[in-house]
C-alpha positions in Angstrom: -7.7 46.7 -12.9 -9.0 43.9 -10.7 -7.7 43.4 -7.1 -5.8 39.8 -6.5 -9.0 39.1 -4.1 -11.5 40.2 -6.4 -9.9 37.4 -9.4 -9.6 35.1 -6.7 -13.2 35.2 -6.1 -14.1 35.5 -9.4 -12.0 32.5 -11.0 -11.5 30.2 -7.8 -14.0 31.3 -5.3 -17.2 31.1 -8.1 -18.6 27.6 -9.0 -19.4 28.4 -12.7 -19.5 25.6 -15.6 -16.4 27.4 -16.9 -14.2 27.9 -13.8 -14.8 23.9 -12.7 -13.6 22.9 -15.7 -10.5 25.6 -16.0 -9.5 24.1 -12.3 -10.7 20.5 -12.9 -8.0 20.7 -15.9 -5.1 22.1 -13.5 -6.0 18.7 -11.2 -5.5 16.5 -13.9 -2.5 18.3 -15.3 -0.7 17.8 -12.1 -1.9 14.2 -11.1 -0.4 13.5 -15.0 2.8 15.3 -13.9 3.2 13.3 -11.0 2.3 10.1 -13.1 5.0 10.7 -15.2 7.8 11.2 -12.2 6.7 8.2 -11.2 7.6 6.3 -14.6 10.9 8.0 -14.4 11.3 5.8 -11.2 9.6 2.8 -12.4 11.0 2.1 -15.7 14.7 3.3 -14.3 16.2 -0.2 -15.0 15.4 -4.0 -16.3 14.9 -4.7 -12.7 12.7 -2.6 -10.7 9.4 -3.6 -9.1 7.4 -2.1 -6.5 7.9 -3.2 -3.0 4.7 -5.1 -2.3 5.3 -6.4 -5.8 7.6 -8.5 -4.8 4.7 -10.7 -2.7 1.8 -9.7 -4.9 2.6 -9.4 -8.3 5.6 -12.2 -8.7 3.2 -15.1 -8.9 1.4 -13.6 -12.2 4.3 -14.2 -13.9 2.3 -17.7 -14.2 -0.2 -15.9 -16.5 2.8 -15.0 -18.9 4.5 -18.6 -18.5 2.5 -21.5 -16.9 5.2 -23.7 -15.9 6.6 -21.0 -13.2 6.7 -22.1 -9.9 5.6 -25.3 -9.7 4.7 -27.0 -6.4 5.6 -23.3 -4.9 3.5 -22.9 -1.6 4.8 -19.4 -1.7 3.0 -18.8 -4.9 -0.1 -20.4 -4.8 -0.4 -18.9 -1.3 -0.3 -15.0 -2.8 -2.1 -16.7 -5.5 -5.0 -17.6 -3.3 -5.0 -14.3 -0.9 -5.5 -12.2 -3.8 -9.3 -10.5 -4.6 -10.8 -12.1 -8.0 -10.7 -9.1 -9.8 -7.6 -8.3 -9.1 -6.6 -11.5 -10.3 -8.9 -11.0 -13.4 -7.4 -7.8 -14.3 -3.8 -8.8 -14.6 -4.8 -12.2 -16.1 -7.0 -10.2 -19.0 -3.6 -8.4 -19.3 -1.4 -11.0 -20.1 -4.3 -12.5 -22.5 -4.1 -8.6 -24.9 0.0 -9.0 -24.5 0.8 -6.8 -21.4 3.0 -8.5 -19.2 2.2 -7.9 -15.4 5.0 -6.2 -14.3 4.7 -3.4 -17.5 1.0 -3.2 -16.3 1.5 -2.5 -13.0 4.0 0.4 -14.1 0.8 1.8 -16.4 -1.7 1.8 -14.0 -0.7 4.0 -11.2 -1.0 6.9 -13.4 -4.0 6.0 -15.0 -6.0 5.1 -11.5 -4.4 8.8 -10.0 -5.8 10.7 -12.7 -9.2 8.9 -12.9 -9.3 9.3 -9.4 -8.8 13.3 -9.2 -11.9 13.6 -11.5 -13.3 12.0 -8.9 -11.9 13.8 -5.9 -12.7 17.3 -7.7 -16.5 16.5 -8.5 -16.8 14.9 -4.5 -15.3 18.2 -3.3 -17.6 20.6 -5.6 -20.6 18.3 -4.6 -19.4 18.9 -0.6 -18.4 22.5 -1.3 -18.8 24.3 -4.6 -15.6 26.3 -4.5 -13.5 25.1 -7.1 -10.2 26.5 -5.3 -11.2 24.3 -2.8 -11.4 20.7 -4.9 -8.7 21.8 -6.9 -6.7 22.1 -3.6 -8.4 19.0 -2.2 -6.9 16.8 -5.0 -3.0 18.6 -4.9 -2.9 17.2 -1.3 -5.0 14.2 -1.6 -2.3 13.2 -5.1 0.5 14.1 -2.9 -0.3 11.9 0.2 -0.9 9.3 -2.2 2.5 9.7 -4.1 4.2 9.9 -1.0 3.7 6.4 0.0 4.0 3.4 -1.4 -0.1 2.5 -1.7 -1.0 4.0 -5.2 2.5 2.9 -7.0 2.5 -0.8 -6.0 -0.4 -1.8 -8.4 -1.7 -4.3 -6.4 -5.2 -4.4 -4.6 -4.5 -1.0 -2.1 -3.5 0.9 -5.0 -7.2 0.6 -6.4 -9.2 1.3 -3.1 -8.8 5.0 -3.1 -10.6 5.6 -6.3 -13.2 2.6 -5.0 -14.3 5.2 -2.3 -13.9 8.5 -3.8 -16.2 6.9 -6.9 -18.5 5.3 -4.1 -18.8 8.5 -2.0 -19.7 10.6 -5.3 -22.3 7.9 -6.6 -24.2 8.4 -3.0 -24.1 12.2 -2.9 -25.4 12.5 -6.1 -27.8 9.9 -5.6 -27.1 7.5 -8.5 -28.0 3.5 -7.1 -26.8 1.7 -9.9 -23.0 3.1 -10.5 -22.9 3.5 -6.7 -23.4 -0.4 -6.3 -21.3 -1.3 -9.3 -18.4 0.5 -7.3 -19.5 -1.5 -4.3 -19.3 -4.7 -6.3 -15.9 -3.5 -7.4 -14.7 -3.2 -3.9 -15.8 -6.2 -3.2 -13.5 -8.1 -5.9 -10.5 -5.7 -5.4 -10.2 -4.7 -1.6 -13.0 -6.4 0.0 -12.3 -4.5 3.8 -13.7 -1.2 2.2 -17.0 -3.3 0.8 -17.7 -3.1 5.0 -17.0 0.4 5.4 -19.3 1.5 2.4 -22.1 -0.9 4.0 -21.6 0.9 7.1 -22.0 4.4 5.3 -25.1 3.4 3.8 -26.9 1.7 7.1 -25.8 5.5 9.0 -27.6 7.0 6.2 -30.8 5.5 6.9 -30.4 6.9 10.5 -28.5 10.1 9.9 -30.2 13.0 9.9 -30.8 14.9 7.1 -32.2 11.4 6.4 -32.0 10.9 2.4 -35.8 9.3 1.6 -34.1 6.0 -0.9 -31.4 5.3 1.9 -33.5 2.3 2.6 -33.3 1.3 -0.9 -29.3 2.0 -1.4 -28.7 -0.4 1.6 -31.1 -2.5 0.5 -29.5 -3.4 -3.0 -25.9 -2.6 -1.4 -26.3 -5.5 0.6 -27.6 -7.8 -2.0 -24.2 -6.7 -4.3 -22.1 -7.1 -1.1 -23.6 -10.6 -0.4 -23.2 -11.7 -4.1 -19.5 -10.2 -4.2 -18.7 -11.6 -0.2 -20.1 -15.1 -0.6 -16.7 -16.7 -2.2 -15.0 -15.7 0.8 -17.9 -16.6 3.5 -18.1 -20.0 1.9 -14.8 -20.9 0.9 -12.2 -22.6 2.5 -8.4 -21.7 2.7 -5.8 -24.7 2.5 -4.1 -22.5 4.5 -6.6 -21.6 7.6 -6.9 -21.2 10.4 -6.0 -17.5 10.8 -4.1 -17.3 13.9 -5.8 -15.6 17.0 -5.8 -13.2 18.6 -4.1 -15.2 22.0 -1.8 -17.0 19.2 -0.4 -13.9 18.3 0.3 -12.2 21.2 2.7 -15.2 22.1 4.0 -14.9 18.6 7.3 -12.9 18.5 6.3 -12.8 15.1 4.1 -10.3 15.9 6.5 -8.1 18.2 8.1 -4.7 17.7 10.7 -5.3 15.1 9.6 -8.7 13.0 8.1 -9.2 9.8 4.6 -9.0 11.0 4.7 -6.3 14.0 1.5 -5.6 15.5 1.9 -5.3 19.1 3.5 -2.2 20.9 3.5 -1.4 24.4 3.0 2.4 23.4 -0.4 3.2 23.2 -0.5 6.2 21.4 1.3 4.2 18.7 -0.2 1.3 19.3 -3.9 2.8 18.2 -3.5 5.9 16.1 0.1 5.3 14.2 1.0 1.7 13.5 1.0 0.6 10.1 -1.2 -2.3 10.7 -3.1 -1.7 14.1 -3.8 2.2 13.7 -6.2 4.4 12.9 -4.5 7.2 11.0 -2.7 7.1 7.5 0.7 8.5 7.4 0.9 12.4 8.1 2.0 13.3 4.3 1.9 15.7 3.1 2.4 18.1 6.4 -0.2 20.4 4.6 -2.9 17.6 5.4 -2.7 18.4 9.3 -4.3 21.7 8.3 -7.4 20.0 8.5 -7.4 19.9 12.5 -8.2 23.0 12.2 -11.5 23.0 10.9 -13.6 22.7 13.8 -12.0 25.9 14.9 -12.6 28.0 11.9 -16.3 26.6 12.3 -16.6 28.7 15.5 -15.0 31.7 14.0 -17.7 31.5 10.9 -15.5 32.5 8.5 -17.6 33.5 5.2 -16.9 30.0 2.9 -17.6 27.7 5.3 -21.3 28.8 5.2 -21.3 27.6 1.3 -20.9 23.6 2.5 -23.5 21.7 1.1 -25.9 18.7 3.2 -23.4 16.5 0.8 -20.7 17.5 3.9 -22.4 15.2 6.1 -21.2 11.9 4.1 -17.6 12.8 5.4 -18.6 12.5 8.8 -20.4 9.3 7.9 -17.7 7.9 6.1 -15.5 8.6 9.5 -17.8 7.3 11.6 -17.9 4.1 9.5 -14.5 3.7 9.4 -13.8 3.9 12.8 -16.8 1.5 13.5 -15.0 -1.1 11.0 -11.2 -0.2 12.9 -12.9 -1.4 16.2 -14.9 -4.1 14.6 -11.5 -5.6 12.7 -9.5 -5.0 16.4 -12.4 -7.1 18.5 -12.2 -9.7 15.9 -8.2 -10.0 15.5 -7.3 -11.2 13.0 -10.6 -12.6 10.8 -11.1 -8.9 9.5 -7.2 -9.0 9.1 -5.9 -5.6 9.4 -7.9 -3.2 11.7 -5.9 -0.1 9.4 -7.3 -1.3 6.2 -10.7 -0.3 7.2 -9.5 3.8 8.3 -6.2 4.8 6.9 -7.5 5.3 2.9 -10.5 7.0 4.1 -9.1 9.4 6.7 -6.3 9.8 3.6 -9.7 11.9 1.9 -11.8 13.2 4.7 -8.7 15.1 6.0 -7.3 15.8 2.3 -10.8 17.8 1.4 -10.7 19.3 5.0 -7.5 20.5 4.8 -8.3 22.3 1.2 -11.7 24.0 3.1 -9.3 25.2 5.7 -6.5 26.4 3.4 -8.9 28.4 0.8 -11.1 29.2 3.7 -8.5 31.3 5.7 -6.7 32.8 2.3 -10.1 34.1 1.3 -10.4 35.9 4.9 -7.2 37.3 4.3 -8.1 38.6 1.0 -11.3 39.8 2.1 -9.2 42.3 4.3 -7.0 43.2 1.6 -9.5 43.8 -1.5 -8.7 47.9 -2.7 -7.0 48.7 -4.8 -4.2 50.3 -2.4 -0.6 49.1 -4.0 0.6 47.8 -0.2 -2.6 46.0 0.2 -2.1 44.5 -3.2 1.5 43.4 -2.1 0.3 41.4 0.8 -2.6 40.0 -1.2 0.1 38.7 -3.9 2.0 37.4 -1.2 -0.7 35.5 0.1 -1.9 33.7 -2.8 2.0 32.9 -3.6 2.5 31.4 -0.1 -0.7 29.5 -0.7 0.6 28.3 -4.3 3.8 27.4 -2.5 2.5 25.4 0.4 0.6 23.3 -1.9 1.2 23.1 -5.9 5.0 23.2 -4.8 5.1 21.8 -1.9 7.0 18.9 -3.2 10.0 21.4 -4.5 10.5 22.2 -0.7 11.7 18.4 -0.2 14.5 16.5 -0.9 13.0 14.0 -2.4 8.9 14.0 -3.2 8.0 10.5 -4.7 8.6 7.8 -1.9 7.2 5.3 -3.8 8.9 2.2 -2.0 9.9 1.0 -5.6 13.2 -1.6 -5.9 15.7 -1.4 -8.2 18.8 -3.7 -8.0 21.4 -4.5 -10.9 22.6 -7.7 -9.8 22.6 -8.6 -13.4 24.6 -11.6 -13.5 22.4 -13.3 -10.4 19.6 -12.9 -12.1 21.1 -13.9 -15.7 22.2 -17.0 -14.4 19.2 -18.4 -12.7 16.7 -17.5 -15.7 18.7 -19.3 -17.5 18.1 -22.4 -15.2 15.2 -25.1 -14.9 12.0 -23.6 -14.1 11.8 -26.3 -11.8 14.8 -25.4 -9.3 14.4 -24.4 -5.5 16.9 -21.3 -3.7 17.7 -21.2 -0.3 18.4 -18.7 1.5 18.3 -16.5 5.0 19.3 -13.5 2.8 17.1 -10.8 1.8 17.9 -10.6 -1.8 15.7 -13.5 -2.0 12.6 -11.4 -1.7 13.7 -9.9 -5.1 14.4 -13.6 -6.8 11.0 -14.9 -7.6 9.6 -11.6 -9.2 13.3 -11.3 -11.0 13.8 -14.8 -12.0 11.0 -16.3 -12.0 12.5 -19.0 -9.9 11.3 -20.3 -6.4 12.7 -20.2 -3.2 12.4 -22.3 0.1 11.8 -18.8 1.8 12.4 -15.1 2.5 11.7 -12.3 4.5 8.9 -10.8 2.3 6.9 -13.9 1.6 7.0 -14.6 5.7 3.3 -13.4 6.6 2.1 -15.2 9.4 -2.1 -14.5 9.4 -2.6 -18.0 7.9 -1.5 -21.0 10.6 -1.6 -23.5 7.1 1.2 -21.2 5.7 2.8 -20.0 8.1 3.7 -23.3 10.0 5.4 -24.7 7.0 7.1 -21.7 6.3 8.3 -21.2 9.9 10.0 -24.5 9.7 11.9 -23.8 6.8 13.3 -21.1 8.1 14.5 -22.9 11.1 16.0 -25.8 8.9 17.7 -23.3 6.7 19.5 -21.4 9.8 20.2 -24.6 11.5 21.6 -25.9 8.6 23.6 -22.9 7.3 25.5 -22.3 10.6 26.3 -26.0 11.4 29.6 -27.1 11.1 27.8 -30.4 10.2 27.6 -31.3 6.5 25.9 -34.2 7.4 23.5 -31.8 8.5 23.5 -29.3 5.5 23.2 -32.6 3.2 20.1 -33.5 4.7 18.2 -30.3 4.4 19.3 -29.8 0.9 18.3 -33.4 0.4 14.9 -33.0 1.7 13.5 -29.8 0.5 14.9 -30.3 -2.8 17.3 -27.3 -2.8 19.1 -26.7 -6.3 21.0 -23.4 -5.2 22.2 -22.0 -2.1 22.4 -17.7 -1.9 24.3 -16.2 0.6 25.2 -12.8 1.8 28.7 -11.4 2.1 28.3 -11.0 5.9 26.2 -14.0 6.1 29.0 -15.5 8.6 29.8 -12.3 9.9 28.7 -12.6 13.6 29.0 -8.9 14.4 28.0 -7.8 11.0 25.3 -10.5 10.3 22.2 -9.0 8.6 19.6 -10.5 11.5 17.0 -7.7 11.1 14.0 -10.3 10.1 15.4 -13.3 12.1 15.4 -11.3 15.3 12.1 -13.4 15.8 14.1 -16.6 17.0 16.0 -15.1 19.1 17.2 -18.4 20.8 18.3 -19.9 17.4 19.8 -17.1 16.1 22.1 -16.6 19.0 22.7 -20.3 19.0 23.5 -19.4 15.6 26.0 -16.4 17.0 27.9 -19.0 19.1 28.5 -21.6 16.8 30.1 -18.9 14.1 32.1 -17.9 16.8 33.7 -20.9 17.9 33.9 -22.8 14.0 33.5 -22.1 10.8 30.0 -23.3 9.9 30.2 -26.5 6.7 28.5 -24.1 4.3 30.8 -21.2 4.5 33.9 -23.6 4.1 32.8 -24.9 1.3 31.6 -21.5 -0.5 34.9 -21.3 -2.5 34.7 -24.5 -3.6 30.7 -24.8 -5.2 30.4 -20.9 -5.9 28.7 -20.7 -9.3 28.3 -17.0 -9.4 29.0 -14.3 -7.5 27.3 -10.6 -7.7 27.6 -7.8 -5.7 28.1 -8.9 -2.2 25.7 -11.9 -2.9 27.0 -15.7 -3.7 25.6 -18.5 -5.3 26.5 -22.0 -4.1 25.5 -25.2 -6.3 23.8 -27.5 -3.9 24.8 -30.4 -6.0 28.2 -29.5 -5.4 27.6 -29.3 -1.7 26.1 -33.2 -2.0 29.2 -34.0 -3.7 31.6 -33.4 -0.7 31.9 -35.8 2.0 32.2 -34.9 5.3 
């Protein structure tokens, strides 16, 4: 009868054809598992999207119907923002009869699994355990599932499989695939195209030098230049990106608006912010196992001697990643986000470190334990149960495993009753139910919070002043002043939220950035009624759920 230690090491420890393809299948089965948990959530109701959806996928619904959104800034901004093959894939889409929004609920499976294959061959190419890449792409699938980057479908959710195919193609040597990924990175999350450049200009310099670097930076660059050039040359109707200076003074920008970038904490500030730091969210906890690693190199534990050369394009791909973070925080904000160019590639580097640390100590434990003595073979068992536990079901020690930021509202008869409208019709609104109109509807609206980015100056300005118009107007106890910005902007429909006049209870998260005309906004409520919430009985058309619909041509109708 075997020992535990000694099947270990035959089946998990031993890189044969068989065994690689016996744990390559486990992956795959699991990243397919999660795919499907993940429809369970997507395709819950008529109505759900994925968060970022809501910005980056609403405006496709032009492929599907051509007349949406017509003289919509807010669409043909996202329109314009978004990488060409991005654009391409969703429009090919609609062109073979997938609608946008069903093919952005197919393809987060689909890009997981293709990119475990990946993620298993990188890990046996780095370290030829296949316990180890097996266990490399349990955590690297559940970090992914456990955020919102791989389930929103839109250009993020394609960059991890961009550099796990990219970092393979090098390793193995391969110059054409490897620049046909760069090209792809390049048309669907160009940041990373600057990272992978970086990679390849270390490589000429790195020791072990590889004898064709020259050559894979050479043609990279050529791809990347080819891929680059629309966005060197063009021009956005939307420039200038704000600066650096312009943002500081932005309270846009501040802890606790729609665009927060700034902190005063440093430690936050560099290393944890969403946009301005280095690190990607610490899920799941099993990933911080990979701080470890330096330490178990001093101990030289047995499997750490069978990493390959190959191990050295992790510390490239750190070093480039980190070079590009800088790079993107010196130029604020014309390499937009500094965490676009470290958070996805930290997200593998600590994923496949974490799996060498994992198997690494297990096999030193089962090294102590391999007779055949019963006790020694109950602590062995033990071990590779915890070690089963801590990873394959670690999401069964959680509440809840997929956080995949996904929305799903029933406000049924809202929605009923503006697709049923004019294409052509405008909604106001401070609310933040009317980040879910546009995608839900297919209707546009003067603003919301979602579609209030404030990178672009040519955007942002016109946006900024709706919003002002809209609050001054919507708390006035002037109708004279409510007609006129219904009157101008060509507002067909008025939303509001049930607390909307409430001044203790008024939902003000995303308008805490105007500070002076919210509160102005505070005081008016609470010495008048404002002209829009006096009228609400009267022009209600619909009502859903703590949301209202006013008819702005019933508002017209009332004099003052």
């Amino acid at each position: 009868m075997k020992t535990i230690a000694a099947w270990i090491n035959q089946h998990g420890l031993r890189s044969t054809p068989q065994n690689q393809r016996i744990w390559l299948a486990a992956s795959l089965i699991i990243a397919i598992i999660y795919g499907i948990l993940f429809w369970r959530i997507a395709f819950a109701g008529p109505y759900t999207i994925a968060d970022d959806g809501r910005q980056h996928l609403f405006w496709m619904l032009r492929y599907v119907d051509p007349g949406l959104f017509p003289d919509d800034i807010i669409a043909d901004y996202f329109q314009s923002v978004a990488p060409g093959g991005y654009k391409a894939l969703y429009w090919l889409g609609a062109k073979v009869g997938l609608h946008p929004f069903l093919l952005s609920k197919l393809l987060p499976p689909v890009l997981g699994v293709i990119g475990t294959a990946y993620a298993f061959y990188l890990a046996i190419a780095i370290i030829p355990v296949p316990l180890v890449a097996f266990t490399s792409t349990i955590i690297l699938n559940q970090s992914l599932w456990m955020w919102d980057e791989l389930a929103s479908a839109t250009p993020k959710a394609f960059n991890i499989l961009l550099i796990l195919a990219f970092l393979l193609y090098v390793v193995r040597r391969q110059l054409i695939p490897c620049v046909i990924v760069l090209g792809l990175q390049g048309l669907f999350y160009p940041q990373t195209v600057f990272v992978s450049l970086t990679l390849l200009g270390l490589q000429v310099i790195w020791p072990p030098r590889k004898p064709d670097a020259w050559k894979f930076l050479a043609v990279g660059l050529a791809v990347a230049s080819l891929v680059l050039l629309p966005y060197a040359i063009g021009t956005s109707p939307y420039g200038p990106v704000v600066t650096l200076e312009q943002a500081r003074g932005m309270a846009e920008f501040q802890p606790g608006s729609r665009n927060a970038f700034f902190y005063n904490n440093p430690l936050r500030y560099w290393l944890f912010a969403a946009r301005s730091g280095l690190l990607p969210p610490v899920v799941p906890v099993t990933i911080c196992a990979a701080l470890l690693l330096p330490l178990l190199y001093r101990l030289r534990l047995p499997l750490l001697k069978t990493i390959t050369r190959n191990g050295a394009i992790l510390h490239q791909l750190w070093l480039a990643s980190v070079i590009m973070f800088f790079a993107s925080h010196a130029l604020l904000f014309r390499l937009h986000l500094p965490s676009r160019y470290s958070r996805h590639s930290i997200k593998i580097i600590f994923s496949l470190a974490a799996a060498i640390v994992l198997v690494t100590l297990l096999d030193a434990a089962l090294r102590r334990l391999h007779q055949s003595h019963l006790w020694r073979q109950g602590v062995a068992l033990s071990l590779v149960i915890g070690f089963t536990v801590i990873t394959v079901g670690y999401p069964g020690l959680l509440n809840s495993f997929l956080n995949v930021v996904y929305v799903n509202s029933n406000r049924t008869a809202l929605y009923g009753y503006l697709q049923q409208q004019p294409r052509d019709i405008r909604i106001a609104s401070l609310a933040k139910e009317a980040e879910n109109i546009p995608a839900f509807t297919g209707r546009s609206v003067l603003v919301s919070p979602g579609h209030s980015l404030a990178y672009h100056q040519g955007y942002y300005s016109q946006i900024r002043s709706r919003i002002l118009d809209l609050m001054a107007a919507q708390y006035s106890p002037d109708l004279s002043k409510l007609h006129s910005v219904i009157t101008d902007y060509g507002i067909d429909f008025w939303l509001i939220d049930e607390n909307s006049f409430n001044a203790d209870n008024m939902p003000r998260q995303w308008l805490r950035q105007f500070d002076a005309e919210l509160s102005s906004a505070i005081e008016q409520l609470q010495q008048q009624p404002s002209a829009l919430q006096q009228l609400t009985p009267a022009c209600t058309v619909v009502s859903d759920q703590g949301k209202t619909l006013l008819s702005a041509d019933c508002i017209l109708q009332i004099q003052g």
